[in-house]
C-alpha positions, 0 to 999 in steps of 0.5 A: 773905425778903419783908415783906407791907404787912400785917405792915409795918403792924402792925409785926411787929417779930418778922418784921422782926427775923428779916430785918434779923439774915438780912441782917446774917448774909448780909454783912458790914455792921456794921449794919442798921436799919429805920425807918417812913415817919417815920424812927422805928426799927423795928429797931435792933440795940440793942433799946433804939433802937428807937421813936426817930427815925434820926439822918442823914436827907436831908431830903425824900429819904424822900418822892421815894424817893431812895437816898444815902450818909452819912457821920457818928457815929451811935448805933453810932459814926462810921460810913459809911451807905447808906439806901434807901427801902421800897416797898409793892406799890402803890410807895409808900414805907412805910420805910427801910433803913440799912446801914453800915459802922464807919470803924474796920472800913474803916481797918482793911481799908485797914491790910490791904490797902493796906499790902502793895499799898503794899510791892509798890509801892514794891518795883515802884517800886524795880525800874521805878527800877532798870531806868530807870538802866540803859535811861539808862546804855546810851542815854549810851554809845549817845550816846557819853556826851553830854548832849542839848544836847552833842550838838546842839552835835556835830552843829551843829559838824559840819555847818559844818565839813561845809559848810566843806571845799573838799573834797568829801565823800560819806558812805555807810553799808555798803548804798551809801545816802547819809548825808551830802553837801556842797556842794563835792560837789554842785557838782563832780558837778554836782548842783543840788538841795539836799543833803537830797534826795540823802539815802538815795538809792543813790549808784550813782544819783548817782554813775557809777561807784560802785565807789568808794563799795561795793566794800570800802568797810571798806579805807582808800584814799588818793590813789586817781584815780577818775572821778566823772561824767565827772570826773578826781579824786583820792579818799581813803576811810576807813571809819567803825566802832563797834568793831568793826561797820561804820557805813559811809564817807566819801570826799572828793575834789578835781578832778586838775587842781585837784591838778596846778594847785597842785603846779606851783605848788608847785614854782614856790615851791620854785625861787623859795625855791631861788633866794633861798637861793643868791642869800643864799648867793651875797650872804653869800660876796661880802660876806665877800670884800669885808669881807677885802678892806676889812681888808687896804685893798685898796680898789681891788680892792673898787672894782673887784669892785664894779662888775664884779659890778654890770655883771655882775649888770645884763648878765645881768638886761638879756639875760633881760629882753630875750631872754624877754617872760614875767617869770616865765620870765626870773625862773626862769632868773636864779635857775637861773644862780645855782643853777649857779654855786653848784654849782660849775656854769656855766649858759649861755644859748645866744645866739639864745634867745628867748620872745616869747609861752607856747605855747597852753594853758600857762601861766607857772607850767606853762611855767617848772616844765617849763624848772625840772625840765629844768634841775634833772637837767642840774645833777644829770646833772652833779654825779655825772659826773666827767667833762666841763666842767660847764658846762650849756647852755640853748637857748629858741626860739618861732621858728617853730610850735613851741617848742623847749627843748633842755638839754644837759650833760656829766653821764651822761645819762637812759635812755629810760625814766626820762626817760618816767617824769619826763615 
């Protein structure tokens, strides 16, 4: 429906009436009035307003044509308000049209419709809340159960105590990709680019051969000699698992002759704890002899087992230091002669024996742990013999090119296999 400016100026409120109640049915406005150019009401939907001033006006906002919400109790009671100016054909404004809604209809619509949102909220909160503690809980047993500062403090551990190995350490996951590397690592294949360039590249590109790193890396392999880039070295692997999946593995390794260094040493302090034992063994049987003695005032056989064991003792160290210029030589065979004697063996030291200088490319410790294993099967050769003097002989010669070390013994002698093998 439309309004002529000729019903509008002779206020045909009948006409008005019939628009404003088509508008007011149309929709679900609370209310609609009508007022002139002065705000005067033309329709009210008490009759009883009509002919007076509308209340909640904005000040100049009739003569500009502006349209604005107002929010306020009017003649209907608290109410929200909508007001638009009326227009002519000529566009100027002859009236105003105010349109509300009661505050008590829109508190009620919000009981309506926000309440069941705000259910379906908190029931969306409940299972978003529900859903977080499990993501949370399978991320912990992810983390193995630690916190994130935890697990810093894990990984920060982990890397001195990655740099800190003497040992080299390589680790790979199940497709031959590096993970980890350390120092001793790099520097033993000779790598000199940082560890963290060598992560996630393939390890046969780093490593030659890398049979040891793919093959089976799933089986436990310890003291494996491999060959690392032209390296002899003693490997050990072993396999990292979640469960029951295959995360990958860690092989460490050390140089052989770093290995075979330390075991001749080894054994070097094994013959020099052997050669204090019997020498306390030796002591404790001498002084317990003497003390027998000094209790049956058998002083004259005290003195003169005094001074024979002195000149004895002092012929042996004198010989030793003047037949072998290495001290560690000299040092190993004394402590043999005493080994033997408390055997019950005799050890002899061939005249003529002499070492004036070790053999190229051995050293003392090497040297004296090849005279020691020699010495030891004579002593054992002996013992489970029977038969014979058991008397042991050691002939040592640098004359010449060579040096000769010739053992002999009454025991039942070595097969030529079992010899190689000890070799």
């Amino acid at each position: 429906m439309t309004v002529s400016s000729a019903q509008w100026k002779t206020r045909d409120y009948k006409r008005l009436a019939t628009i404003a109640d088509k508008l007011q049915r149309d929709t679900d406005f609370d209310y609609v009035v009508i007022g002139d150019r002065h705000s005067i009401r033309l329709y009210h939907p008490n009759p009883e307003k009509i002919g007076y001033p509308m209340q909640f006006t904005k000040p100049g906002a009739l003569e500009k044509g502006e349209s604005y919400f107002i929010t306020g109790k009017g003649s209907i009671g608290m109410a929200m308000r909508a007001k638009t100016p009326i227009f002519d054909d000529d566009g100027k404004v002859i009236g105003v049209v105010s349109i509300g809604y009661l505050v008590s209809k829109i508190d009620s619509w919000r009981a309506e419709f926000l309440l069941p949102m705000a259910g379906v909220f908190v029931v969306l909160l409940g299972i978003l809340m529900l859903l977080s503690w499990f993501l949370a809980a399978h991320i912990r047993r992810q983390m193995m159960g630690m916190e994130p500062k935890q697990i810093a403090r894990v990984v920060r551990q982990q890397e001195a105590l990655f740099s800190s190995v003497y040992e080299g350490l390589i680790a790979v996951d199940p497709h031959g990709y590096i993970t980890a590397i350390n120092r001793n690592a790099r520097k033993m294949l000779g790598l000199s680019s940082p560890g963290r360039q060598w992560l996630g590249k393939p390890i046969a590109e780093v490593v030659r051969p890398a049979d040891f790193f793919t093959e089976q890396i799933d089986e436990k392999r310890q003291d494996v000699v491999a060959n690392f880039n032209g390296l002899s070295v003693i490997a050990n692997r072993e396999a990292i698992r979640s469960g029951d999946d295959l995360l990958g593995a860690i092989i460490s390794f050390r140089s052989k002759d770093e290995i075979s260094t330390l075991n001749a040493q080894l054994t070097q302090i094994k013959q020099y704890v052997e050669s204090l034992r019997t020498l306390r063994h030796e002591h404790l049987n001498w002084m317990s002899t003497l003390n027998g003695l000094l209790q049956m005032k058998e002083y004259d056989r005290v003195l003169a087992m005094v001074q024979g064991e002195s000149q004895a003792q002092q012929q042996l160290i004198d010989s030793l230091r003047e037949a072998f210029a290495d001290r560690q030589v000299a040092g190993l065979l004394f402590g043999k002669v005493q080994r033997a004697r408390e055997l019950g063996l005799k050890m002899v030291i061939v005249p003529g024996s002499q070492l004036s200088q070790l053999p190229p490319g051995l050293d003392s410790t090497e040297f004296a742990a090849i005279v020691g294993n020699l010495l030891d099967n004579a002593f054992e050769a002996s013992l489970r013999s029977d038969e014979g003097n058991k008397i042991v002989e050691l002939f040592l010669s640098d004359e010449g090119d060579d040096v000769v070390i010739e053992v002999a013994d009454q025991g039942c002698g070595r097969s030529r296999v079992s010899t190689r093998q000890n070799i």
